[in-house]
N, C-alpha and C positions, 0 to 999 in steps of 0.2 A: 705884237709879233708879226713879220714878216716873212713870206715865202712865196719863191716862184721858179717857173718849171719853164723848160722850150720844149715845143716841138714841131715834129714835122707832118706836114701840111696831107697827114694819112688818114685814113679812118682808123688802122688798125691801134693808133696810137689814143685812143678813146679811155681803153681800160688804161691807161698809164694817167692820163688826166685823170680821171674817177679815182684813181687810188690815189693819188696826190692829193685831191680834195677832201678823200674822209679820213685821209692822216692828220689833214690840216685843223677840222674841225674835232677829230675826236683832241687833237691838243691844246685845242683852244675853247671844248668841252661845250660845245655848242649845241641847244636843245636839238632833239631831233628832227623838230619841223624845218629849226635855219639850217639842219645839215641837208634833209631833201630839196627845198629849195635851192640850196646854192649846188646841189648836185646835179637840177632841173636846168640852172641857168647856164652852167658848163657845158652841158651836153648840149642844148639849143646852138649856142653859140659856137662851138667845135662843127656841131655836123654841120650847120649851117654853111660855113664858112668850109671845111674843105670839100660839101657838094655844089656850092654855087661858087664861091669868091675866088677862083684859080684857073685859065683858060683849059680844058680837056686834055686828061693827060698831063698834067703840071702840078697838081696838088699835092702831091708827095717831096717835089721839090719845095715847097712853101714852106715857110716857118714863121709861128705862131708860140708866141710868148703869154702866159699868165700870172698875173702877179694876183695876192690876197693877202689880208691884213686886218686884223680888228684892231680899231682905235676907238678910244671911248663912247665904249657901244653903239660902234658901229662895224658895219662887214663893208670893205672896200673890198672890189673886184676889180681888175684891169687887165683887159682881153687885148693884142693887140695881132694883126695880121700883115705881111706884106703882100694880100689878095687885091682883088680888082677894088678899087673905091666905090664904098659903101657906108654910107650913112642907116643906120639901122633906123634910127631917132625921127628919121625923116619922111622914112617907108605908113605911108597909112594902106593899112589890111584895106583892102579890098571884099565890101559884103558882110563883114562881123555880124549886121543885125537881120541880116537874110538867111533863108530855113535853110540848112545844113547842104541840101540837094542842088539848089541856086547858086550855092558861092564859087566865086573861080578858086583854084589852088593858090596853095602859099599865102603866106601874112602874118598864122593865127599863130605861127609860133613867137613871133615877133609881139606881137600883144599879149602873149602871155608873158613873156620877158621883162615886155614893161609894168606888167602888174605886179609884179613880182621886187619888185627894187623901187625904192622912196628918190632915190636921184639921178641920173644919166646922162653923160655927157660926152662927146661922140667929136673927133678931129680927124684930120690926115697930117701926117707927118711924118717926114723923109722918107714916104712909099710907103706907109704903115697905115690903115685902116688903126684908131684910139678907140677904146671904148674902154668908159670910166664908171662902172656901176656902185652905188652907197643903198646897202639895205639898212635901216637902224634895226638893229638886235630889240627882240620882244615886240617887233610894232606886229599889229594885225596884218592876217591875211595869209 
């Protein structure tokens, strides 16, 4: 089953995401751990992207497409944005193994994103920031 949502490029449009996503899982009756996690990767992905990926003031113009899907035990997620080009995939955190106090800001939501998802794969196209995320249903973590 497939489903997918637009929006625009706001914060306030947060709760309209999250409720799209626990409609999706409770129909697709998904354990509760893959429903927090893919409600983890939604939100990382949203704020992220309309508090950096948009010039000041222009993020509400933005629009941001979601697609999700389980196929044979798997969770496809597909984020996409027309924000500033951004390679998530590519981004290395800055500091991870340094004491909390030391680290610069930003990264660590990014790393937890990727821990979070078994596959990830990241394009540009026709002004659109891709992002293809595969969790396999029941793996660890």
């Amino acid at each position: 089953m497939k489903a997918s949502l637009g929006l625009r490029g706001d914060g306030a449009e947060l709760g309209r995401l999250l409720g799209f996503a626990e409609e999706f899982a409770r129909r697709q009756s998904l354990p509760e751990a893959e429903r927090s996690r893919l409600l983890i990767i939604l939100e990382e992905l949203f704020t992220n992207t309309v508090k950096y990926g948009y010039p000041e003031g222009a993020a509400a113009a933005g629009r941001i497409e979601v697609g999700l899907a389980v196929t044979r035990g798997r969770l496809e997620i597909h984020f996409s944005d027309n924000g500033r080009p951004f390679d998530p995939l590519s981004h290395t955190p800055s500091g991870p193994d340094r004491p909390p106090a030391e680290r610069p800001l930003g990264g660590l939501g990014l790393q937890l994103l990727r821990s979070l998802v078994d596959e990830a794969r990241y394009r540009r196209e026709r002004g659109r920031n891709c992002l293809a995320l595969v969790r396999n249903l029941g793996a660890p973590g």
